[in-house]
N, C-alpha and C positions, 0 to 999 in steps of 0.2 A: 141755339147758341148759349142762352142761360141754362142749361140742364150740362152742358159741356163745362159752361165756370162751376158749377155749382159739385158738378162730379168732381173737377180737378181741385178745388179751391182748399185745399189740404196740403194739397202738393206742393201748389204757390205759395200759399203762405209759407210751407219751411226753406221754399225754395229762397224766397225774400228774406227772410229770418240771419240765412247762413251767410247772403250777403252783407248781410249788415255787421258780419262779424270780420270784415276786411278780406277777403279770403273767396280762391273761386272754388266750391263746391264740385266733385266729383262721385258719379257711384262707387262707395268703399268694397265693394263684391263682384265677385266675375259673372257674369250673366251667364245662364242656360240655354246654350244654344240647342238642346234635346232634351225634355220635350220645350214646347213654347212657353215663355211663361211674359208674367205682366210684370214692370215694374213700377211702382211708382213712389218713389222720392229713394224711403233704404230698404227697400222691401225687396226678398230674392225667394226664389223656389228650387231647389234641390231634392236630391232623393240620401237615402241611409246607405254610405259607403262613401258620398262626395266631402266635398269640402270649401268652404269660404274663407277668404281672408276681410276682416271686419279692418277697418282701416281711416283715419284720421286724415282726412286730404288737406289740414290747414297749412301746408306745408312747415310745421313747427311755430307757427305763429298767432296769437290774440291779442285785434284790436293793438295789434302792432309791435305788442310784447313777444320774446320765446317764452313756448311752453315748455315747462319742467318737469311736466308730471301728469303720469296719461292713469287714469282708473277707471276700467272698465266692470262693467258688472254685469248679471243674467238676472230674469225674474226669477220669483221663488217658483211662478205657475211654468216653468218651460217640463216639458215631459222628464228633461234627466238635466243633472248638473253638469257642463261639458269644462272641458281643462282651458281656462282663459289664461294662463303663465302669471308668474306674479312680478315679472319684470316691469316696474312702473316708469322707465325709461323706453317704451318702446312704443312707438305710435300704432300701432298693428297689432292682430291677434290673427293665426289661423285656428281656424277649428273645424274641426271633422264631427260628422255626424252618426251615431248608431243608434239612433232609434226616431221616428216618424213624430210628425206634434207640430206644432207653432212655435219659434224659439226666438226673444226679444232680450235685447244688449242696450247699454247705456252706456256712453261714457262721457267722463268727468274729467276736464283737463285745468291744470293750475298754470297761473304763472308767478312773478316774486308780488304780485297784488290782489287775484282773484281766482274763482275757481270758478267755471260754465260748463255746462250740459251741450256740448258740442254736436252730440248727434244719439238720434236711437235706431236700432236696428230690427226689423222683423225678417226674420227665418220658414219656409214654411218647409218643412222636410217631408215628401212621400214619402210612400214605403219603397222598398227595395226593388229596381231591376232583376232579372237576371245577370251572375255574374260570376264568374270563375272563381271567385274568394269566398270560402265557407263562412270565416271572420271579416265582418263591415269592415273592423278595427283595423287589419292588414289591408285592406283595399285601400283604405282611408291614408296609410303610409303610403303606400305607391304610388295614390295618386300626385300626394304631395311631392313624392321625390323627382315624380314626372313631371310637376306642374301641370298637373291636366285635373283641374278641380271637377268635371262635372261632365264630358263628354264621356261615349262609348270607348273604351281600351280596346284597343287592338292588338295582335300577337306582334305588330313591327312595336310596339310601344312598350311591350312587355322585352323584346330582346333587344330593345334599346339599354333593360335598366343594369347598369353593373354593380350598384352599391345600395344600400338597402339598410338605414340603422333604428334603430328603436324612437330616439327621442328626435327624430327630422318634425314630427308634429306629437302634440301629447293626446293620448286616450288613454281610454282605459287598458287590462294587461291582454293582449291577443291571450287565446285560446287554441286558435288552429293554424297550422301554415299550411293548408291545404290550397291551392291556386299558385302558390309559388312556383312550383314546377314549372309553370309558363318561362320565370325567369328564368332562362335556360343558360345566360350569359353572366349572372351574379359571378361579383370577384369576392363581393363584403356582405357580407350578413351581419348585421348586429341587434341581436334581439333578446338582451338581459332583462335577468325583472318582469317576466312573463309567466305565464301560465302554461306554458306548450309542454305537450306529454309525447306526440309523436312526430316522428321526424321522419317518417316515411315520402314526405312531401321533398324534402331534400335528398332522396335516394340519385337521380340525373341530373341534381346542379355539380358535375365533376371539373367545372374551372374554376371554382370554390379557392381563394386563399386564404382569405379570414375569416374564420365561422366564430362568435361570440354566442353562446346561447346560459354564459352564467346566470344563478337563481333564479331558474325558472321550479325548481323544487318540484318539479314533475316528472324527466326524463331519466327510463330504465334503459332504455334500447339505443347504442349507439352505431346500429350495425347498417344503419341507412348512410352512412357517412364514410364505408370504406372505399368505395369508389373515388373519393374524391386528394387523388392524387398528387393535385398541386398543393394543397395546402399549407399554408407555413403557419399558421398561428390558428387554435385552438384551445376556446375556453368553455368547460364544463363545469365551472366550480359550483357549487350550490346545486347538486341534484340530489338522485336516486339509484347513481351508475353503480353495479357491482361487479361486469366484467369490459375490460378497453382492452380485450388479444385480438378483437376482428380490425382492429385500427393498423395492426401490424404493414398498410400498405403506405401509409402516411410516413413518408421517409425523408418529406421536407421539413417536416415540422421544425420551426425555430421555438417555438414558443408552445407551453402544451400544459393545461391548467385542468387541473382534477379533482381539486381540494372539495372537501365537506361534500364527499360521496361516502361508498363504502366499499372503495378496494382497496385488494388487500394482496393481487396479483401485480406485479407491474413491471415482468418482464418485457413486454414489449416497447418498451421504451429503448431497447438495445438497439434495435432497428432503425433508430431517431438520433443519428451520429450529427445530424447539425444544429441538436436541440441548443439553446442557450440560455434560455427560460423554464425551469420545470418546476411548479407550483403542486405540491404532493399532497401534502398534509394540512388539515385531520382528514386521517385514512388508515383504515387496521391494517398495515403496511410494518413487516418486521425484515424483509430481504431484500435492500438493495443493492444488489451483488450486479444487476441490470444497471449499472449505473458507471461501471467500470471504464468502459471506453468512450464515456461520454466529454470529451477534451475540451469541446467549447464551452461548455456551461460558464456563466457569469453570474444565474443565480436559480438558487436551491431552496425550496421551501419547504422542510418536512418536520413541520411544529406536528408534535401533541398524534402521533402513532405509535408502532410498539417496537422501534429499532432498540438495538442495541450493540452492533457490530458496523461502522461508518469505515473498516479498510480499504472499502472497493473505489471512496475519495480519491485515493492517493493521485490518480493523474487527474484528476481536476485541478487542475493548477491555476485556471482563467477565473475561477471563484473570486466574484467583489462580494458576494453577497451568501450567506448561509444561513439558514433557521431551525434549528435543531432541537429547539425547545422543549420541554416534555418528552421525553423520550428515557430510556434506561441507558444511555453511552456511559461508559468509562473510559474508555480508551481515544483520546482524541490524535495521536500521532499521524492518523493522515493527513491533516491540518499544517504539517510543518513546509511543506514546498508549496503554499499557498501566498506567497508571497505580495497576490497582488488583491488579496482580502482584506476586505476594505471596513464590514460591517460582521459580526459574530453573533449569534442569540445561540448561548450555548445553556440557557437558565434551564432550573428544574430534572437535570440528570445525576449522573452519579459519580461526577468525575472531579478526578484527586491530582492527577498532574497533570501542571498546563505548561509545560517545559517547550513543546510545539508551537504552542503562542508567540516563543520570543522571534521566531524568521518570519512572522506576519507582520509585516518593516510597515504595510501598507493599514494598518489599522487606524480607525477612527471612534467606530462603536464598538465593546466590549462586554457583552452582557452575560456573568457568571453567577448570578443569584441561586440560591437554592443547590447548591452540590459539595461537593467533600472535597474543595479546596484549602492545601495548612497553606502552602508556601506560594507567594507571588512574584519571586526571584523573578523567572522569567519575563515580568511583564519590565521590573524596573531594565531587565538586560533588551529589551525591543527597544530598539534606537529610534524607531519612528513613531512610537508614542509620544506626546506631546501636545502644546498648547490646544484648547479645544477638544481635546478628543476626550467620549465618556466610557468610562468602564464602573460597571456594576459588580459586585463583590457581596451584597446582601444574601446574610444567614449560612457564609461559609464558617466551617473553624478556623480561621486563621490563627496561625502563632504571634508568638510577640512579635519576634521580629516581625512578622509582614504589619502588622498592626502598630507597631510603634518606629518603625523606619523604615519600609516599605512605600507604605501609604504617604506618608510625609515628602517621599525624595520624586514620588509619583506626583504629588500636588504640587510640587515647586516646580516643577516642570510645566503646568498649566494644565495638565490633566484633570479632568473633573472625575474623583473618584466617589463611588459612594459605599458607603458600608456601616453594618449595626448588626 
């Protein structure tokens, strides 16, 4: 019986320790039900790919006080640094594990009088199972979203999952989607700020509606993704794409994001009559003539490409929003039956009359810096110009008149104008 207190007498003591802090103690971690493991006081055993949530059971309370302020911390000796959040209002941490080692937690909670070492945590991570996910990192998300920290997955568990986003728990940046397949039922993907280069793993997810896989600054290949037929929102911004014509089956698309790749094709976007979001530019993109019978659009982003012809506008009329910056335009007259344009970034091109401007009744942002503007007539004859709303005018030539009663009939109006 003494070699039993004597074994346990570690355990007791913290076990007596937490009582004494007014509060009933619980284990903060989900125990392993495969393989067996031992617990005793905050000690848990997982393998690389599972995940713990480390957890604060005072229910907000010290010695009768609320706690205001949860700090948790990792030794310097843990095998790697894991992602603890830096939200010091949250009693909880999940964390996922991708590499094997011992892994000890501290945390420090205040209240408006003191500050106490609440609890420590030991971690003991095996090495990996076998398991359908190439990247720990992706397992480590899924399990999260399933809440299934630590037991064997199963394919009912995998066609359970229909949404799937990057930051549900934090690690480090995936690598592979390789295992996803399993999710055969995903509606959501969102996995920005990654590393992923191939998407072959997404070739039979086809009830796909939201695919997010911006600045992952890897992906060449989007042809694993024509199958997927429902999709209404697609963002690619921040890659390595040089051609999007195998996309031509994606004809839900509402939303379709390609920015800071390198096309320069983008005719098939004709095909995408329900787009309403089309985010272009920077892209060595000089013909969008594909853009003609596009009637819903609400907003246009094509900064900093090599247009110079903007006719094919003319029925975009649902335009709140256009970005046209950088670019070689002169001619803005498709802009005149745009009526319910709300925002303009017309800086940095080459254009000299803004006469079109005056039936965009609906303006609020007006940014014409850097172009071959004399005359501002136009803007004092938009009857919806007014209080609050900014227009930019930096580095045009203006004539006197705009410059000496233009500007002035503009500013009494409450318009914030700016110009030098």
């Amino acid at each position: 019986m003494l070699q039993v207190v004597r074994k346990y007498a570690g355990a007791i003591t913290l076990f007596f320790l937490f009582l004494s802090y007014g509060c009933e103690k619980k284990l903060p971690v989900e125990p392993l039900p495969t393989p067996p493991i031992d617990i005793i006081g905050f000690e848990q055993t997982v393998r690389v790919g599972n995940y713990v949530v480390l957890e604060d059971t005072c229910n907000g309370v010290l010695d009768g006080e609320p706690i205001i302020w949860y700090e948790w911390s990792q030794d310097s000796t843990n095998p790697v640094e894991v992602f603890l959040m830096s939200d010091y209002y949250m009693s909880s941490r999940p964390i996922g594990f991708v590499k094997e080692g011992i892994y000890r937690f501290t945390l420090v909670v205040s209240t408006q009088t003191k500050n106490d070492t609440t609890g420590r945590w030991q971690v003991t991570v095996l090495p990996r199972e076998e398991s359908v996910f190439e990247d720990p990192k992706l397992e480590v998300k899924v399990r999260y979203t399933l809440k299934i920290a630590t037991k064997t997955l199963t394919q009912t568990d995998f066609l359970s999952l229909d949404t799937l986003m990057m930051n549900c728990i934090i690690t480090d940046r995936i690598t592979s989607l390789s295992g996803i397949e399993n999710c055969s039922n995903l509606l959501f993907l969102g996995m920005p700020l990654q590393r992923i280069k191939d998407l072959t793993p997404l070739t039979n997810l086809t009830k796909m509606i939201r695919l997010d896989l911006d600045q992952n600054w890897g992906i060449t290949d989007v042809t694993p993704l024509t199958g997927m037929m429902e999709l209404q929102h697609l963002n690619l911004d921040g890659n390595y794409i040089t051609d999007i014509s195998c996309l031509s089956n994606l004809t839900k698309l509402t939303y379709f994001n390609v920015r800071y790749n390198s096309v320069s094709d983008i005719s098939v976007v004709a095909n995408m009559p329900d787009l309403e979001e089309l985010w272009l530019g920077p892209n060595p993109i000089s013909d969008i003539s594909a853009l003609a019978d596009l009637k819903k659009l609400t907003t246009l982003w094509l900064t900093n490409c090599n247009i110079s012809d903007i006719s094919s506008l003319q029925n975009s009329t649902n335009l709140e929003l256009i970005k046209l910056a950088v670019n070689q335009v002169t001619d803005i007259s498709a802009l005149a039956g745009m009526t319910k344009l709300e925002r303009a970034y017309l800086e940095q091109n080459r254009i000299e009359d803004i006469s079109a401007l005056e039936f965009c009744v609906s303006l609020n942002i007006l940014r014409l810096a850097d172009n071959n503007v004399v005359d501002i007539l136009p803007l004092v004859n938009n009857t919806g110009l007014g209080r609050g709303d900014l227009v930019s005018l930096d580095n045009n030539p203006l004539n006197d008149k705009s410059t000496n009663e233009y500007i002035p009939t503009l500013r009494a109006r409450g318009v914030a104008v700016s110009w030098w």
